[in-house]
C-alpha positions in Angstrom: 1.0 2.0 13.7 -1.0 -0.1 11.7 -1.6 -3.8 12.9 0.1 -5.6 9.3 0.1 -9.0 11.3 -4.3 -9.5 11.0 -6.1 -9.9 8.0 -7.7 -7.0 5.7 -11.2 -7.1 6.8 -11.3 -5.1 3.4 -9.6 -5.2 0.0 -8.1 -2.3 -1.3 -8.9 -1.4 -4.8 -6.9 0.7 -7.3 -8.0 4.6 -7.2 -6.8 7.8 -9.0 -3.4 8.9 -7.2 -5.0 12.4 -7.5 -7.9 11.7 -5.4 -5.7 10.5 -2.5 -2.7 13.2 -3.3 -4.7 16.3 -1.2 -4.7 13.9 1.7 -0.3 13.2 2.2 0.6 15.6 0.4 2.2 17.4 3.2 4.2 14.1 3.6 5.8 13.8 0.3 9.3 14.9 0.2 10.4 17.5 -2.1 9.8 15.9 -6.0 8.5 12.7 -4.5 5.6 11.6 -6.7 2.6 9.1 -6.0 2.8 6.6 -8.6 -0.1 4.1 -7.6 -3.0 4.4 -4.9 -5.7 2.0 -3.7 -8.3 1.9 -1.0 -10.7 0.8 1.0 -14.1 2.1 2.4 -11.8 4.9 4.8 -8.2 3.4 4.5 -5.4 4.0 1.6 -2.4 3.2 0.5 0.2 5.2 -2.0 3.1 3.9 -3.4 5.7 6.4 -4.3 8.7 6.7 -6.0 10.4 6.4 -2.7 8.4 4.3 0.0 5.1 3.1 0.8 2.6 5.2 2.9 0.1 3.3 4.7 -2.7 5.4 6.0 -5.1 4.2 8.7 -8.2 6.3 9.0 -9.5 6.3 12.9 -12.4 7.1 15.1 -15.9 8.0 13.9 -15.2 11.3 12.1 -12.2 9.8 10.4 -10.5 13.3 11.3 -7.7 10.8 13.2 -5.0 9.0 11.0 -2.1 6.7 11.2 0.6 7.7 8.8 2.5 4.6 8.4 5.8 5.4 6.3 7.4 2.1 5.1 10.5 3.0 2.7 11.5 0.7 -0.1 15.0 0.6 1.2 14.0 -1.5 4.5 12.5 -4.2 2.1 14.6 -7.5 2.5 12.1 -9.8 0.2 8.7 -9.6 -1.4 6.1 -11.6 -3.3 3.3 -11.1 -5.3 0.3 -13.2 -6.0 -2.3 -12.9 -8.7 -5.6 -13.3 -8.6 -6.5 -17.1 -9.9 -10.3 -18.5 -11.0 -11.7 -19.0 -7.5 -9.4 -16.5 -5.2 -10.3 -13.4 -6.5 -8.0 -11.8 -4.8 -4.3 -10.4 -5.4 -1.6 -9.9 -2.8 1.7 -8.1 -2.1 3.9 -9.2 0.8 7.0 -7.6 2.0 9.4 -8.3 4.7 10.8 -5.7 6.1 14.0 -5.2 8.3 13.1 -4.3 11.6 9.8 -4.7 11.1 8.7 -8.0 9.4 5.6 -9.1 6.8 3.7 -6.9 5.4 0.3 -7.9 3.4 -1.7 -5.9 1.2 -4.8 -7.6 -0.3 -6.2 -6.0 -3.5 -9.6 -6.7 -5.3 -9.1 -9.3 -8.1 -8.7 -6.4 -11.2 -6.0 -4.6 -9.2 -2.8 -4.8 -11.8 -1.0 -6.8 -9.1 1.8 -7.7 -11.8 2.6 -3.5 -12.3 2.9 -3.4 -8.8 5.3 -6.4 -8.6 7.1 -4.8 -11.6 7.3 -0.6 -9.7 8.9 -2.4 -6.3 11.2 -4.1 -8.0 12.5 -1.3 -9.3 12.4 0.2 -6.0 13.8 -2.6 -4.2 16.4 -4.5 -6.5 
C-alpha cells in the first residue's frame, strides 16, 4: 500500500486518461470509465466514475506496482485547495473511513476546482 501519511516528493500533473488506460485497464469493473488522470515521473493516479486508483510504480524496472483501490463510498470528508500567487501548488485531501487522510498534490495548472467538482458528485 502506498505510504499517504509522507509528503509527495513529486507533484502529479494532469495527463491524457488514455495514456494511463492500457496500464489498469484490467482493474476497471465492467462500464467503469477513467474520467481524470495525473502523474508523476513513474507514479499515477485515475479517478473513475467509481473510486480512486492510486498506482505506485516499484523497483528499478518499474515492472512492480502497488494497486491502491480507494472507493468514493469510504470518503467521510474532503478538501480542496487551489493554487495561490506563491504556492504553486494545488491539493486534494480525503479522509477515509478506515483508513484516514489522504493527500494528492498537483502542479499549480492542474484544474483542481473540476476535481473538487467530479468527487462531489461521487461523494455527496
Amino acid at each position: 500500500m502506498i505510504d499517504f501519511s509522507n509528503g509527495a516528493l513529486f507533484k502529479l500533473a494532469q495527463c491524457d486518461p488514455a495514456e494511463i488506460a492500457p496500464q489498469v485497464q484490467q482493474l476497471l469493473l465492467d462500464n467503469e470509465q477513467i474520467l481524470v488522470a495525473a502523474k508523476t515521473i513513474r507514479d499515477f493516479v485515475v479517478f473513475t466514475d467509481k473510486r480512486i486508483i492510486a498506482v505506485n510504480v516499484q523497483g528499478m524496472t518499474g515492472k512492480k506496482r502497488d494497486f491502491t483501490s480507494l472507493p468514493y463510498s469510504k470518503v467521510q470528508s474532503f478538501s480542496v485547495e487551489t493554487a495561490g500567487t506563491f504556492d504553486l501548488d494545488a491539493e486534494l485531501d480525503l479522509w477515509f473511513s478506515g483508513l484516514g487522510k489522504v493527500r494528492f498534490e498537483f502542479k499549480g495548472r492542474f484544474d483542481i476546482t473540476y476535481l473538487g467538482k467530479l468527487v462531489a458528485h461521487h461523494v455527496l
